[in-house]
FISETI-70903 format. One record per residue (C-alpha): residue in one letter; residue number from 1; y negated, z, x negated. Coordinates in Angstrom, 2 decimals, decimal comma, always signed. Each point is the difference from the previous one (the first is absolute). Last residue first. Example, Ala and Ser with C-alpha at 12.3 -4.5 7.8 and 13.67 -1.06 7.14 Angstrom:
% residues 2
<kefi r="S" k="2" py="+1,06" pz="+7,14" px="-13,67"/>
<kefi r="A" k="1" py="+3,44" pz="+0,66" px="+1,37"/>
% end
This chain:
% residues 288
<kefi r="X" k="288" py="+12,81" pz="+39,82" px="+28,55"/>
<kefi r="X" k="287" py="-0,16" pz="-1,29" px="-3,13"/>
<kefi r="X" k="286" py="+4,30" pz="+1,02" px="-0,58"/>
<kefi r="X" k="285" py="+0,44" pz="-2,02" px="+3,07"/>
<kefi r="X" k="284" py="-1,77" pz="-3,25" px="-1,48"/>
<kefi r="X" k="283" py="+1,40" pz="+0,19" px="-3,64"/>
<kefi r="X" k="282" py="+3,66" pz="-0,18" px="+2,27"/>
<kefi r="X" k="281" py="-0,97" pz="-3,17" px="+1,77"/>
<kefi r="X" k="280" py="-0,83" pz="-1,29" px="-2,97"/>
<kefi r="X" k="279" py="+3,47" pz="+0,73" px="-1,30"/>
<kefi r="X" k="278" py="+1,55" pz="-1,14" px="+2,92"/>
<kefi r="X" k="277" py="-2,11" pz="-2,91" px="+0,64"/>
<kefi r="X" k="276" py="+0,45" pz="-1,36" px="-4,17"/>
<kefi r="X" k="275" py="+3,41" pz="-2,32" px="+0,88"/>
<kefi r="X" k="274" py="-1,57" pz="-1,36" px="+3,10"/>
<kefi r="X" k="273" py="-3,28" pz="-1,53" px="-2,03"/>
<kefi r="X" k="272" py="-1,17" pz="-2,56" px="+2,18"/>
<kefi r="X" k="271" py="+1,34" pz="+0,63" px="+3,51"/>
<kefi r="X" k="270" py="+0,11" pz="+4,33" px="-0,38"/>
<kefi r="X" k="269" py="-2,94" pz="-0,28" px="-1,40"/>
<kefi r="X" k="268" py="-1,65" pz="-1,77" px="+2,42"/>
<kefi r="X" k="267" py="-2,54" pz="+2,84" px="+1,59"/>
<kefi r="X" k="266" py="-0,36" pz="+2,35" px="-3,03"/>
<kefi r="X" k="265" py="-0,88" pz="-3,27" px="-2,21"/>
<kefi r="X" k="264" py="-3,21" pz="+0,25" px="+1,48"/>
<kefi r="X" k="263" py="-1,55" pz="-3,65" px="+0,53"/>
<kefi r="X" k="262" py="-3,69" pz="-0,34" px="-1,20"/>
<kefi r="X" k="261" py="-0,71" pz="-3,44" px="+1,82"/>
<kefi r="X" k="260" py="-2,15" pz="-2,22" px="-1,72"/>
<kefi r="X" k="259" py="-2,62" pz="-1,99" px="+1,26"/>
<kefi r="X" k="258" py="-2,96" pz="+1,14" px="-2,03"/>
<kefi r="X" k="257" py="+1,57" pz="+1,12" px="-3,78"/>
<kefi r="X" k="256" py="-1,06" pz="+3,47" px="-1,21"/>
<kefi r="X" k="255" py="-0,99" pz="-0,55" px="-2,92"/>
<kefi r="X" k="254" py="+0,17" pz="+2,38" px="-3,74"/>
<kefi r="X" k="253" py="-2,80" pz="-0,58" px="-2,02"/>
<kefi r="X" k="252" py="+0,99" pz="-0,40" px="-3,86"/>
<kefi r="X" k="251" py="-2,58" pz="-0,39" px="-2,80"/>
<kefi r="X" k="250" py="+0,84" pz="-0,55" px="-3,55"/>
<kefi r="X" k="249" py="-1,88" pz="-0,24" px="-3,05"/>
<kefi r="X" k="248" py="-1,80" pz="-2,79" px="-2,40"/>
<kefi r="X" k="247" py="+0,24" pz="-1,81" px="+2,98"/>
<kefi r="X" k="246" py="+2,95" pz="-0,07" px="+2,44"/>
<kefi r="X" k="245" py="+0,45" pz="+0,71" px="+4,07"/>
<kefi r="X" k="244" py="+2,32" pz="+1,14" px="+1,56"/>
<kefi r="X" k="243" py="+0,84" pz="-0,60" px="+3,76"/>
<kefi r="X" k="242" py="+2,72" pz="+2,38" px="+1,66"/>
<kefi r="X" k="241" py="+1,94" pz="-0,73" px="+2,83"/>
<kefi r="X" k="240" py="+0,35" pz="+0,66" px="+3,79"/>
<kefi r="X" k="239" py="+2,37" pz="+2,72" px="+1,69"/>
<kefi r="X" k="238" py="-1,68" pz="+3,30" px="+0,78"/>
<kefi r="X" k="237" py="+1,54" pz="+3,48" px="-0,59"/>
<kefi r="X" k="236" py="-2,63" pz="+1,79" px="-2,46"/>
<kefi r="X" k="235" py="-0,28" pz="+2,04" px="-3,38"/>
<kefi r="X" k="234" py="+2,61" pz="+2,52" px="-1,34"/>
<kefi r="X" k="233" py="+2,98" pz="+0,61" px="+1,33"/>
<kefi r="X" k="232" py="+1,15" pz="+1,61" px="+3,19"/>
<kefi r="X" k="231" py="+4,18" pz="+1,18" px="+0,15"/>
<kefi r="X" k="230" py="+2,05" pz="-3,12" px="+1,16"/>
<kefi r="X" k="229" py="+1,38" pz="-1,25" px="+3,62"/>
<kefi r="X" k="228" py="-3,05" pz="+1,71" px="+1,60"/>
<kefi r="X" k="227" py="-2,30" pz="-3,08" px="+0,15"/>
<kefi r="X" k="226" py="+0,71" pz="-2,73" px="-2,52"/>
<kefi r="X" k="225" py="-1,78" pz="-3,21" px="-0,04"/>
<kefi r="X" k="224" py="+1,25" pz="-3,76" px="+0,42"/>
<kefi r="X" k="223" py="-0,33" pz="-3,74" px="-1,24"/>
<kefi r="X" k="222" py="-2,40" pz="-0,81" px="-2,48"/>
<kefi r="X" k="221" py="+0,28" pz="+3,45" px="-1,61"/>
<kefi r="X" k="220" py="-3,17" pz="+1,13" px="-1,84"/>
<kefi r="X" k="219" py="-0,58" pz="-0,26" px="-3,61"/>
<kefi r="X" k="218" py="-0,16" pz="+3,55" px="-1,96"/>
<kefi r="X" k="217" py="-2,57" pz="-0,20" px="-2,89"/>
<kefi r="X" k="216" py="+0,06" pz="+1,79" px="-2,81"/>
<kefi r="X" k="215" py="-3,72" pz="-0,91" px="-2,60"/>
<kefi r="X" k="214" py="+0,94" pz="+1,06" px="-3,63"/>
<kefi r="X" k="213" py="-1,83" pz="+2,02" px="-2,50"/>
<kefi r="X" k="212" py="+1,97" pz="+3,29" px="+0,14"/>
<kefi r="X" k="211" py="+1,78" pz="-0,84" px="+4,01"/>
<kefi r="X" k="210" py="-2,45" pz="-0,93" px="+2,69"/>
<kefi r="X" k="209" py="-0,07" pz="-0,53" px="+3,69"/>
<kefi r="X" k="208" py="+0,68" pz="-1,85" px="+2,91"/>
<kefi r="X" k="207" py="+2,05" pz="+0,09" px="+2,96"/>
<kefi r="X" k="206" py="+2,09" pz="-2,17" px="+2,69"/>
<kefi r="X" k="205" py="+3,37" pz="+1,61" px="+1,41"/>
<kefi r="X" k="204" py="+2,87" pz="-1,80" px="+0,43"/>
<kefi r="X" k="203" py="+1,24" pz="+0,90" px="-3,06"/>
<kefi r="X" k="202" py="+1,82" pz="-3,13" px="-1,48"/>
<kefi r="X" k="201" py="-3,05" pz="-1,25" px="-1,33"/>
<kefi r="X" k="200" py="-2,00" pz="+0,03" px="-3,59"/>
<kefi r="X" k="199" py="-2,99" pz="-0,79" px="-2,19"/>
<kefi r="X" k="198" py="-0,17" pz="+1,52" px="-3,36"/>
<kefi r="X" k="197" py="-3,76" pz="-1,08" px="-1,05"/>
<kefi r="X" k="196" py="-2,24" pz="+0,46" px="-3,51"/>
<kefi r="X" k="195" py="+2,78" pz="+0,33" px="-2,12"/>
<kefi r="X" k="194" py="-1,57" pz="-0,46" px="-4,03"/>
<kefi r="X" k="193" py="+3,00" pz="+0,78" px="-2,07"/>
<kefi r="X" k="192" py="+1,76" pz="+3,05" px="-2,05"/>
<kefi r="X" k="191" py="+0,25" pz="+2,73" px="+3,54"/>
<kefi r="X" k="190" py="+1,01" pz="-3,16" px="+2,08"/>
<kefi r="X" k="189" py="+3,25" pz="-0,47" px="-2,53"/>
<kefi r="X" k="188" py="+0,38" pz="+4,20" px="+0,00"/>
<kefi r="X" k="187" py="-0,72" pz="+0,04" px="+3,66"/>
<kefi r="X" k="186" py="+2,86" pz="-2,40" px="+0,84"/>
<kefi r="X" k="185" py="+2,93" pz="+1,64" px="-2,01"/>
<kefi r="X" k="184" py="-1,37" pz="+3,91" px="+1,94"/>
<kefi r="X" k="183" py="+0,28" pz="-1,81" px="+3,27"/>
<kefi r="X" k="182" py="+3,74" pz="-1,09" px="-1,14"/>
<kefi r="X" k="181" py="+0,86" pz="+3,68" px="-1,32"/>
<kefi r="X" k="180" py="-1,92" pz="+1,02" px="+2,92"/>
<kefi r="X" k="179" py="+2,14" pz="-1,94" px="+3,10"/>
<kefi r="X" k="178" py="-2,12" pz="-2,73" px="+1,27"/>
<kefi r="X" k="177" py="-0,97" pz="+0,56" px="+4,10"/>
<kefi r="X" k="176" py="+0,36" pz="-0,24" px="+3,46"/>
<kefi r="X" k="175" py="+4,07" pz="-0,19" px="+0,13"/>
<kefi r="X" k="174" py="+0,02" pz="+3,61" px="-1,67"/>
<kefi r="X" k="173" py="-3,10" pz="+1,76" px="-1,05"/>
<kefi r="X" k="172" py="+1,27" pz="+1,47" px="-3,08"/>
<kefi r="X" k="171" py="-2,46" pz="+2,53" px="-1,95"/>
<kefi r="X" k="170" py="-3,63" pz="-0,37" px="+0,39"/>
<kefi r="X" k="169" py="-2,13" pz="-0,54" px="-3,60"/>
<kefi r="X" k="168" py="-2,45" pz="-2,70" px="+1,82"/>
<kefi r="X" k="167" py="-0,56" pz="+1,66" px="+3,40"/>
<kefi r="X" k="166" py="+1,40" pz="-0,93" px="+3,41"/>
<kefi r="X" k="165" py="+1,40" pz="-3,54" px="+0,11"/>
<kefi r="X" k="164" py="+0,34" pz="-0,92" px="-3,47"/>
<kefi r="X" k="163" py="-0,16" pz="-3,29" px="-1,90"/>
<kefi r="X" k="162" py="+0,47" pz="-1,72" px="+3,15"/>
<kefi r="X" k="161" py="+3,28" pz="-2,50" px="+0,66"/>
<kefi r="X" k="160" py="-0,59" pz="-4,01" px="+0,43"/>
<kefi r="X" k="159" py="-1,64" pz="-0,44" px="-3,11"/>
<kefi r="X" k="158" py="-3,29" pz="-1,60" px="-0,84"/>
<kefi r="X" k="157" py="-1,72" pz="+0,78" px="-3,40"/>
<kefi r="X" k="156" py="-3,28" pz="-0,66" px="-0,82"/>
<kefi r="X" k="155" py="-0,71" pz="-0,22" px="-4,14"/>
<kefi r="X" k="154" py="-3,62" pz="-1,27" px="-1,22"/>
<kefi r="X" k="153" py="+0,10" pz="-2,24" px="-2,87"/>
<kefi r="X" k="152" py="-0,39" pz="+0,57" px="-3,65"/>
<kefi r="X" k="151" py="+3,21" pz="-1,95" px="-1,32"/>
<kefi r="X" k="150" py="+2,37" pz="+0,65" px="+2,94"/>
<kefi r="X" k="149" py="+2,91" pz="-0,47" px="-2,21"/>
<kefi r="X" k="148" py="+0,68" pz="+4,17" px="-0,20"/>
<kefi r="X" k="147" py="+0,10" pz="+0,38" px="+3,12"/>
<kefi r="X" k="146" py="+2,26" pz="-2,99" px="+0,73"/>
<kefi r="X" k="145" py="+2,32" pz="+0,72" px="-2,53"/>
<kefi r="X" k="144" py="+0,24" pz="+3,66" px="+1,50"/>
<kefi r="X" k="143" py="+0,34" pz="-1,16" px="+3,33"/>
<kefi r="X" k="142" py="+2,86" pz="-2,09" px="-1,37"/>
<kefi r="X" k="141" py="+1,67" pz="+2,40" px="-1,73"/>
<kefi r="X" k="140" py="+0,14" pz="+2,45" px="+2,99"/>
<kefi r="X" k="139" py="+1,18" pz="-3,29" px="+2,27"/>
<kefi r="X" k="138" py="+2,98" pz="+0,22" px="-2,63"/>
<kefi r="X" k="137" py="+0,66" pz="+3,33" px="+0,11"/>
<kefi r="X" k="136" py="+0,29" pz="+0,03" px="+3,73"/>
<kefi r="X" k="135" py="+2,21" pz="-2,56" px="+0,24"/>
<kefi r="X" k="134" py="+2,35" pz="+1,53" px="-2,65"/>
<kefi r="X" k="133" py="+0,39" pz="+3,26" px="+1,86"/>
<kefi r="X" k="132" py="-1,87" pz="+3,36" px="+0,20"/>
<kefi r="X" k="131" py="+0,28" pz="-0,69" px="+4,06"/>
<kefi r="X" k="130" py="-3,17" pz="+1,78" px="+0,70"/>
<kefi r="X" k="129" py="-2,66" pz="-3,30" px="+0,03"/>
<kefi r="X" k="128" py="+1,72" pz="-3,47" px="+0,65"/>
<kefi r="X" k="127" py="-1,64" pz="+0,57" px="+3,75"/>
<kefi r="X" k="126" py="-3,73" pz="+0,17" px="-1,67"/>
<kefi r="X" k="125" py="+0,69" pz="-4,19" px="-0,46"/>
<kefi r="X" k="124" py="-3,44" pz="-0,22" px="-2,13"/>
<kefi r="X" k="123" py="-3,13" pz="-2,07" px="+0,53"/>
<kefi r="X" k="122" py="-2,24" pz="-0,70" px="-2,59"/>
<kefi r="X" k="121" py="-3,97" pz="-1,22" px="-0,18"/>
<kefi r="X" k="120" py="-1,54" pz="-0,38" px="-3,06"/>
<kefi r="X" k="119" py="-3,88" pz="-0,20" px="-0,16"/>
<kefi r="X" k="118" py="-2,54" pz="-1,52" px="-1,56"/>
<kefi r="X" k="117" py="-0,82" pz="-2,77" px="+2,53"/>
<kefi r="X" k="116" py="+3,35" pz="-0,88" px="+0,04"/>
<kefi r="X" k="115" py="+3,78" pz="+0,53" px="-0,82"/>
<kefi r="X" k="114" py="+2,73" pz="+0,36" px="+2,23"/>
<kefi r="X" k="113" py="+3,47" pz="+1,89" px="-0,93"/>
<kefi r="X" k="112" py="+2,93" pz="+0,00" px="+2,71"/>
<kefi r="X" k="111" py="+2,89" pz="+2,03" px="+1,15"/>
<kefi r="X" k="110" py="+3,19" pz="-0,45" px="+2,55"/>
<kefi r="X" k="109" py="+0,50" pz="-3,74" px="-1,04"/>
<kefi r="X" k="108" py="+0,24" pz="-3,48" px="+2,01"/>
<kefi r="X" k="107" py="+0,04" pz="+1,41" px="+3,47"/>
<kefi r="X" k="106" py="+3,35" pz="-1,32" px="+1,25"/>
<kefi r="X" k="105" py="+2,28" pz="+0,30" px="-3,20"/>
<kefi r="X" k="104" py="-1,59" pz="+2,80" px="-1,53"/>
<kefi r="X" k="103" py="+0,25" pz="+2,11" px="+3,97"/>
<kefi r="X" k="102" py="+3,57" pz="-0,59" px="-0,43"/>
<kefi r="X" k="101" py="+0,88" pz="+0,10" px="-3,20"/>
<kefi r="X" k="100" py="-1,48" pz="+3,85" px="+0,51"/>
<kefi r="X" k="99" py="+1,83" pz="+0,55" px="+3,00"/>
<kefi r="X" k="98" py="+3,40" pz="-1,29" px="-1,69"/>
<kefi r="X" k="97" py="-0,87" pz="+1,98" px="-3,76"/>
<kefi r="X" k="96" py="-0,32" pz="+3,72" px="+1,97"/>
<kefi r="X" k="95" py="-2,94" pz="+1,34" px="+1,81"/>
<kefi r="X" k="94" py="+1,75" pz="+3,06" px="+2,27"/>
<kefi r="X" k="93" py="-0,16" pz="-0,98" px="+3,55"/>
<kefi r="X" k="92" py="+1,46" pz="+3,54" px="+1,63"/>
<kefi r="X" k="91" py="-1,41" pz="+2,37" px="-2,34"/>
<kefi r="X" k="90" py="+0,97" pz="+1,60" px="-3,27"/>
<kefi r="X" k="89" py="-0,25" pz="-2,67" px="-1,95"/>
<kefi r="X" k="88" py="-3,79" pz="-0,27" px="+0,45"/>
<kefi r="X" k="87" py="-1,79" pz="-2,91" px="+2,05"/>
<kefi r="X" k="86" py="+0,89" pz="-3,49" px="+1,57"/>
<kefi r="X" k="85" py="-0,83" pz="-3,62" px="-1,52"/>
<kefi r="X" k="84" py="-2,97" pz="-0,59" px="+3,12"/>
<kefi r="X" k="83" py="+0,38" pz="+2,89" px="+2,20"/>
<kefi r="X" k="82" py="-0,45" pz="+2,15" px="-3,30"/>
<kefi r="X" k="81" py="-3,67" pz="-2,24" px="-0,33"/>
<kefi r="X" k="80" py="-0,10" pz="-3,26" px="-2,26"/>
<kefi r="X" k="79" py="-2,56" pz="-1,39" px="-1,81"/>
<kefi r="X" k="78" py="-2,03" pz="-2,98" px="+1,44"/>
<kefi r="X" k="77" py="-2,86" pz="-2,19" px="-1,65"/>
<kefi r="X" k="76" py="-1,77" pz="-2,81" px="+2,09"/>
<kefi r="X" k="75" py="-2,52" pz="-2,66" px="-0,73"/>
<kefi r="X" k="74" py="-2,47" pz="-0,30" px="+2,95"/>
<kefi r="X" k="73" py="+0,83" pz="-2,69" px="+2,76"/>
<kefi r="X" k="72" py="+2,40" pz="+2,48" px="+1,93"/>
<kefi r="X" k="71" py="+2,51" pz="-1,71" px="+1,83"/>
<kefi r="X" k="70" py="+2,52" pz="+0,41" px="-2,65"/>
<kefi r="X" k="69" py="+0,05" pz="+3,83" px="+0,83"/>
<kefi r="X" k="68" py="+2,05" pz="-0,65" px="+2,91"/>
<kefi r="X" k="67" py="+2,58" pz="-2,26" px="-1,33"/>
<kefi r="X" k="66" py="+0,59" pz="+2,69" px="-2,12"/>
<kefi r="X" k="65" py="+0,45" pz="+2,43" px="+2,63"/>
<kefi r="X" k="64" py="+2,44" pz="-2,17" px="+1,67"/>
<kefi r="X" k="63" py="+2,28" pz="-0,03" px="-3,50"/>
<kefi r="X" k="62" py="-0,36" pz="+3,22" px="-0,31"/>
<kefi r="X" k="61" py="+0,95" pz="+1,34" px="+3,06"/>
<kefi r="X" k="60" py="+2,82" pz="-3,16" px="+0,09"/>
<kefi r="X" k="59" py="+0,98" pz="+1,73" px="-3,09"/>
<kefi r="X" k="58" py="+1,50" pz="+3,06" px="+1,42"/>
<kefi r="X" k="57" py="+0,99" pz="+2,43" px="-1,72"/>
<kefi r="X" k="56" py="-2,45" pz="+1,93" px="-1,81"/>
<kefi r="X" k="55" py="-2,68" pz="-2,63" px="+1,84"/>
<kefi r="X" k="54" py="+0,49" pz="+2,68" px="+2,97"/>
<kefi r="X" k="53" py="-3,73" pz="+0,04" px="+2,05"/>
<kefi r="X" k="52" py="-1,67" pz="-2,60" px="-2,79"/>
<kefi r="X" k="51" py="-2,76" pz="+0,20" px="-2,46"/>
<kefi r="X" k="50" py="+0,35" pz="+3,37" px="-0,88"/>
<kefi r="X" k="49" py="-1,67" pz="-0,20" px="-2,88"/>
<kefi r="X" k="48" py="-3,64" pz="-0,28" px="-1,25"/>
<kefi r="X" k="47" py="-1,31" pz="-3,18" px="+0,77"/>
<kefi r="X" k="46" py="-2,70" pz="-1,45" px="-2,38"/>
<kefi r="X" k="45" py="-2,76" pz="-2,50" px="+1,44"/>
<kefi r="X" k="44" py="-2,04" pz="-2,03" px="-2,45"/>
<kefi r="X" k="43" py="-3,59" pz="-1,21" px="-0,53"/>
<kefi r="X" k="42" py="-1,16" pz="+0,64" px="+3,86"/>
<kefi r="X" k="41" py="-0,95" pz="-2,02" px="+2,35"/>
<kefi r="X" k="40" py="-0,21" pz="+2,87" px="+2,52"/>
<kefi r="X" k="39" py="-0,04" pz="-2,27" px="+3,02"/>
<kefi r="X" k="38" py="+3,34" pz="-1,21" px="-0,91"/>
<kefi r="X" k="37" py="+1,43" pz="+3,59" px="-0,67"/>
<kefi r="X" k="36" py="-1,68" pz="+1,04" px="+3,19"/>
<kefi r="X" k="35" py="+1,56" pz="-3,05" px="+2,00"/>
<kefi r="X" k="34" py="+3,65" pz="+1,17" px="-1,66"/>
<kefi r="X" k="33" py="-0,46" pz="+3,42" px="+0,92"/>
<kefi r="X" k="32" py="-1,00" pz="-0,74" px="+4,11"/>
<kefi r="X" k="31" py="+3,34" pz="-2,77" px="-0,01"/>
<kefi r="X" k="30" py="+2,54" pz="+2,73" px="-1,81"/>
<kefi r="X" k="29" py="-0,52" pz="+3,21" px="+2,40"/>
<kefi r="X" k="28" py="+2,45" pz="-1,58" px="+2,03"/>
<kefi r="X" k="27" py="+2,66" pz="+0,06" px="-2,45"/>
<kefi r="X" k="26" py="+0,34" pz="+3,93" px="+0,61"/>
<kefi r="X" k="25" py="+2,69" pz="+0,32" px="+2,38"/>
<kefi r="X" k="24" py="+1,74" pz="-3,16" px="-0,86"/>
<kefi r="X" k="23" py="+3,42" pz="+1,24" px="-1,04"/>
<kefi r="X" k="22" py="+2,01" pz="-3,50" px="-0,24"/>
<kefi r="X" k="21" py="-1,99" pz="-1,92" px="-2,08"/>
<kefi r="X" k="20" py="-1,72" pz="+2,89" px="-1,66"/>
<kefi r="X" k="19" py="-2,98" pz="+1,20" px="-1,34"/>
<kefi r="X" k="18" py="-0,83" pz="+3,79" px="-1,52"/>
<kefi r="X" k="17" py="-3,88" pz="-0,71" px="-0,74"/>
<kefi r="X" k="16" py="+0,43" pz="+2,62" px="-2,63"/>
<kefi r="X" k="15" py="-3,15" pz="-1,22" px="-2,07"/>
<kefi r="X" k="14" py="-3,15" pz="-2,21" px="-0,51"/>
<kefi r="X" k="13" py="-2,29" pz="+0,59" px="-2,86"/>
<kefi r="X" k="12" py="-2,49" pz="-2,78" px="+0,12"/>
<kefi r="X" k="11" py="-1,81" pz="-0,98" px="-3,75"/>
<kefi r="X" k="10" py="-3,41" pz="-0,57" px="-0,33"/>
<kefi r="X" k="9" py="-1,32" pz="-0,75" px="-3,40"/>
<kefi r="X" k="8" py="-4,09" pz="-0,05" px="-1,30"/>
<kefi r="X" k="7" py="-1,42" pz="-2,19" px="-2,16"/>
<kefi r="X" k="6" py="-0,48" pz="-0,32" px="-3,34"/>
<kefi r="X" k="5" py="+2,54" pz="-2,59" px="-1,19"/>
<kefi r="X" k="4" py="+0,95" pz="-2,89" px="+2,58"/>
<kefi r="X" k="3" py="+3,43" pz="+0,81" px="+1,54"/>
<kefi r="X" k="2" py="+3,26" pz="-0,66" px="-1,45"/>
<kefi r="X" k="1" py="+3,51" pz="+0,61" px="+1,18"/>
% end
């Protein structure tokens, strides 16, 4: 990508949009996000994960979604979400070598570098985090290659998970977030280069704030919020995206989309995500 020197960079942050051929609760809020992404005209759009509803194992999610995202007329990056290539090996879509192939095969990659206007831009599969394994070595080497290649430009980093969810130094957070000894491998690389912007999903929840010198920011769900099915997080329940903006720093403002519907997930879970009702429904009687 190139884009005449000087000026300011706007890149779309879209994520979670959750679509599906078959499970189509959420594909309606497509046709209002697409017209704001057009009206936007805007450098580059990044998606954040969770492109599809069960991409894990299903590659007609995947493939659909894709065909999806081809309708946008502004270059496109995606990495993948845990609904994408799956999530820890302790739960019930654990990312192994077949959803990964998977995803490779249809998407074209599950991380990216872009250069311009003084700044590198990398997305990260987050999923390939916590399983100490030879995937997750390697994209460790490569973020560090990329760090340290950046020759004097500005770092943002896209990933699908956050860096934390409730403060910086927190223990394990389960499916929301990294597990330390990972967390604690990402600071160190941010810790020796110039991170202006970790820019995330997966949460449901849309936030910003700041971590040493760098600007978090929590993208909101294109498809659904959570009402009592998990504990309160920080920040707000609206679907929409985020729009950041690039000079010689970063600004993000997080949108709230017109024409979008902010589905709870409380109401369809049972349709969408069967095998996660009893446990949500569980988080909801223990609120009460």
């Amino acid at each position: 990508m190139t884009t005449e020197s000087g000026l300011a960079m706007k890149i779309i942050q879209i994520t979670d949009t959750h679509f599906s051929p078959e499970k189509t609760h959420f594909n309606g809020n497509w046709a209002p996000l697409l017209t704001w992404i057009e009206d936007q005209k805007a450098d580059l759009v990044i998606h954040t994960g969770d492109l599809s509803v069960d991409g894990a194992d299903k590659a007609d999610d995947i493939t659909f979604s894709m065909d999806l995202m081809r309708q946008v007329s502004t270059p496109m990056l995606i990495v993948p979400g845990n609904h994408d290539v799956g999530h820890f090996a302790d739960m019930s879509q654990p990312v192994n070598a077949e959803r990964l192939k998977r995803w490779r095969d249809l998407t074209g990659g599950d991380r990216f570098v872009e250069d311009a206007n003084g700044w590198r831009f990398v997305g990260f599969n987050a999923l390939l985090l916590g399983h100490e394994d030879e995937e997750e070595e390697a994209q460790f080497e490569w973020l560090r290659t990329a760090f340290e290649e950046r020759n004097g430009r500005r770092l943002a980093l896209f990933s699908h998970k956050p860096l934390f969810v409730d403060e910086p130094h927190e223990g394990d957070t389960g499916y929301w977030g990294f597990r330390p000894a990972q967390r604690k491998r990402l600071y160190e690389l941010m810790a020796a280069h110039d991170v202006a912007l970790f820019a995330s999903g997966h949460l449901h929840w849309a936030w910003k704030g700041k971590f040493e010198n760098t600007s978090i920011v929590w993208g909101p769900s294109a498809a659904f919020v959570i009402d009592k099915l998990e504990r309160e997080m920080p920040g707000e329940r609206l679907v929409g995206a985020v729009v950041h903006e690039f000079n010689d720093d970063v600004t993000s403002d997080i949108v709230a989309v017109p024409g979008m519907t902010a589905h709870y997930i409380d109401d369809v879970i049972h349709e969408v995500y069967p095998q996660s009702a009893p446990k949500a429904r569980a988080n909801e009687e223990a609120a009460e």
